[in-house]
C-alpha positions in Angstrom: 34.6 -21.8 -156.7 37.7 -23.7 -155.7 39.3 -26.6 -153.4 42.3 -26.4 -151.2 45.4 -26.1 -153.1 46.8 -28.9 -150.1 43.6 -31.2 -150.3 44.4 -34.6 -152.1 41.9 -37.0 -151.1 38.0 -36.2 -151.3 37.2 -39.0 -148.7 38.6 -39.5 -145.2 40.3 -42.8 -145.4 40.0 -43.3 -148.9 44.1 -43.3 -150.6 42.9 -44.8 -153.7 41.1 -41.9 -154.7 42.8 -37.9 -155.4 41.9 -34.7 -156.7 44.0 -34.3 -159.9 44.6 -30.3 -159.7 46.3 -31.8 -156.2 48.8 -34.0 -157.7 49.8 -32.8 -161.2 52.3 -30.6 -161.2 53.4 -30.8 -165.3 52.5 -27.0 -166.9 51.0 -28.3 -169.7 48.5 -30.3 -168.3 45.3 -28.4 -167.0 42.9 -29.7 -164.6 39.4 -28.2 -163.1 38.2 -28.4 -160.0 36.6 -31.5 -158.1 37.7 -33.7 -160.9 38.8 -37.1 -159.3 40.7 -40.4 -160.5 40.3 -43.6 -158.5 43.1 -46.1 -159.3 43.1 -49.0 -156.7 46.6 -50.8 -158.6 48.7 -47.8 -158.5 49.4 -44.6 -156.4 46.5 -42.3 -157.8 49.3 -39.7 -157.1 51.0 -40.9 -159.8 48.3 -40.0 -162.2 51.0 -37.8 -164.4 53.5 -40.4 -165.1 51.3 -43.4 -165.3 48.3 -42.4 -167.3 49.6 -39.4 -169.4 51.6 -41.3 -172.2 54.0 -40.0 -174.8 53.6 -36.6 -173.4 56.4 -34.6 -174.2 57.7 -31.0 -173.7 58.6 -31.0 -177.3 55.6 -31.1 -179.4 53.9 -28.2 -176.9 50.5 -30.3 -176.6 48.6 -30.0 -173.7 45.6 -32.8 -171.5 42.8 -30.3 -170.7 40.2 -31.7 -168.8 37.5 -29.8 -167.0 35.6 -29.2 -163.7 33.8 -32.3 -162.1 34.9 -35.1 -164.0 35.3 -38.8 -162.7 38.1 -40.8 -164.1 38.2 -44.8 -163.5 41.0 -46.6 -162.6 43.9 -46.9 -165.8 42.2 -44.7 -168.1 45.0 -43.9 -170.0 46.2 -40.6 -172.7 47.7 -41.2 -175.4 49.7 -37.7 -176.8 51.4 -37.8 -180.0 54.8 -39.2 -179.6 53.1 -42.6 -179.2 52.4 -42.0 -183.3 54.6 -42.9 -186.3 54.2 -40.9 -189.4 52.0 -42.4 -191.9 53.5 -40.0 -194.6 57.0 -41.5 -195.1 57.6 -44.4 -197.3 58.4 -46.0 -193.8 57.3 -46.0 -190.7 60.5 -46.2 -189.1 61.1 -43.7 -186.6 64.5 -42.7 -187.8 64.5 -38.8 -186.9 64.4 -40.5 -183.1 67.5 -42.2 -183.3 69.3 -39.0 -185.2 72.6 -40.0 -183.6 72.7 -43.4 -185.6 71.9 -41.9 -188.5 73.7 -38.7 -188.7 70.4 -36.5 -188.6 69.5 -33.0 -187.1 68.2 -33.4 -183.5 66.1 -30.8 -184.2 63.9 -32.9 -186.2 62.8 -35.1 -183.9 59.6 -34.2 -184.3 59.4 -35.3 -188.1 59.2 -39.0 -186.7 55.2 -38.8 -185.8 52.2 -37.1 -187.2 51.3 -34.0 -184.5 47.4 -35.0 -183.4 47.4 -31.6 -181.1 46.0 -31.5 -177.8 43.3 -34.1 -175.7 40.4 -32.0 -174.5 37.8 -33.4 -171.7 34.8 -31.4 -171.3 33.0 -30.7 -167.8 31.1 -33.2 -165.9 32.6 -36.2 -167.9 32.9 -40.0 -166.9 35.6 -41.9 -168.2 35.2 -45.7 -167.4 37.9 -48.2 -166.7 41.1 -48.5 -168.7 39.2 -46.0 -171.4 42.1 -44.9 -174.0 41.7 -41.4 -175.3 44.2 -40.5 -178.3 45.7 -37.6 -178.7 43.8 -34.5 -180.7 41.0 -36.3 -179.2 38.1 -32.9 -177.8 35.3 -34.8 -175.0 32.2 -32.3 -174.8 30.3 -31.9 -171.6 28.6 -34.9 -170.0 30.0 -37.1 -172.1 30.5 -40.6 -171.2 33.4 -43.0 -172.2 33.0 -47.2 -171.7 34.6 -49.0 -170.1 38.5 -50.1 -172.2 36.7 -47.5 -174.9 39.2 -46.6 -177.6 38.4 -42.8 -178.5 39.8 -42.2 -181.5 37.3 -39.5 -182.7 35.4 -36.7 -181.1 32.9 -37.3 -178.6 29.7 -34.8 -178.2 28.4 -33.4 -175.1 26.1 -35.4 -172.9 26.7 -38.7 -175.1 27.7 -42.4 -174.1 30.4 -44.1 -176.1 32.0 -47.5 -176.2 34.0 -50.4 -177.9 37.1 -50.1 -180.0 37.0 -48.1 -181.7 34.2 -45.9 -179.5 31.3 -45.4 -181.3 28.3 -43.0 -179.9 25.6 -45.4 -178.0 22.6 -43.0 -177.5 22.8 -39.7 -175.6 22.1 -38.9 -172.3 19.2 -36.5 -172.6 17.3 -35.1 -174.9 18.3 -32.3 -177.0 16.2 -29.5 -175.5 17.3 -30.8 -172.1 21.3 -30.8 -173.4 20.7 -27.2 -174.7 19.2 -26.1 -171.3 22.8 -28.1 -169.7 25.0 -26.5 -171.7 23.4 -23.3 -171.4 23.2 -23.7 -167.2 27.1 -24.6 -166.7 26.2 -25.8 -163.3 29.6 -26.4 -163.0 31.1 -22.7 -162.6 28.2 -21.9 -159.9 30.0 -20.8 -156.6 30.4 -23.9 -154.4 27.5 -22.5 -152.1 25.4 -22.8 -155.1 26.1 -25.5 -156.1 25.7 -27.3 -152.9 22.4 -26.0 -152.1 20.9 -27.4 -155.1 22.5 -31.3 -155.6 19.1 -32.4 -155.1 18.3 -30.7 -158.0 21.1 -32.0 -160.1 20.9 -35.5 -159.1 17.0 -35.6 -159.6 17.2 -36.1 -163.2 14.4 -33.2 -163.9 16.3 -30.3 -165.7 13.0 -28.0 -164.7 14.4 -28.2 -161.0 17.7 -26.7 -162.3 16.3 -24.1 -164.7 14.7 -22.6 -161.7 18.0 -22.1 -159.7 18.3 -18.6 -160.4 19.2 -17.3 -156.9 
């Protein structure tokens, strides 16, 4: 299953909304397929420079986020170079200003704490102006409130919110989130996929336990 490698916007007439594989371009960020971002302040094109924060070559961290997802306007991710280190006697950032103070450039990196990578599961929805910090892993079907501040990990198929984000209920019930997780309806073939929406949008996980064709 894949989209056009040309194919930006999902909807004819419709600029304020883009396929991210379609517009990112930086090697260390990974997008899946059909996963959108609507942004109706800025060029959605400019997804990479406005929204992915603090993201540098350097530190070698990488924004995964998977197939299907739908990402509100001004969600932003926030990598680690946004950090100070907490293990100094100082917060200071002096390693980044190594030419005022005689330091190795080399040890730039010594000015934050390294949180790792932000990883966003399958199928997720991440609500308007969301934050998600960096070493931050989303599971499947998860959902993220609106101005949610993720600072912790986030199971599948469950709805956070408020700052920080803190789990609401989940989606489903666990034997229907087993069945989900299990199904990965989201690496069908598109043909697959598209002859069974019904059953994905009915809500009954029965009807998509007996897609087996």
């Amino acid at each position: 299953m894949t989209i056009s490698e040309k194919k930006i916007y999902p909807r004819t007439g419709d600029n304020q909304t883009v396929y991210l594989k379609n517009v990112v371009n930086d090697e260390n960020i990974e997008i899946g397929d059909y996963t959108m971002y609507n942004d109706f302040v800025n060029n959605p094109k400019d997804f990479q420079k406005n929204n992915v924060l603090y993201h540098y070559p350097i530190n070698g961290d990488k924004l995964k986020i998977g197939k299907f997802c739908s990402i509100a306007c001004g969600a932003k991710f926030i990598f680690t170079s946004a950090n100070h280190t907490i293990h100094s006697l100082s917060t200071y950032p002096f390693p980044i200003f190594f030419e005022e103070w005689e330091l190795e450039k080399k040890d730039i990196i010594n000015a934050w704490d390294n949180k790792g990578d932000i990883t966003i599961g399958n199928d997720v929805w991440i609500g308007y102006e969301a934050m998600i910090m960096s070493g931050i892993t989303i599971g499947d079907g998860a959902i993220i409130g609106t101005r949610a501040l993720v600072t912790k990990d986030v199971p599948p198929y469950t709805i956070v919110g408020g700052v920080p984000a803190r789990p609401i209920r989940k989606r489903f019930t666990d034997k229907t989130i087993s069945a989900l997780l299990e199904i990965k309806w989201w690496n069908w073939e598109t043909k697959k996929i598209k002859a069974h929406i019904a059953a994905i949008q009915s809500g009954d996980i029965n009807k998509l336990t007996d897609c087996d064709d």
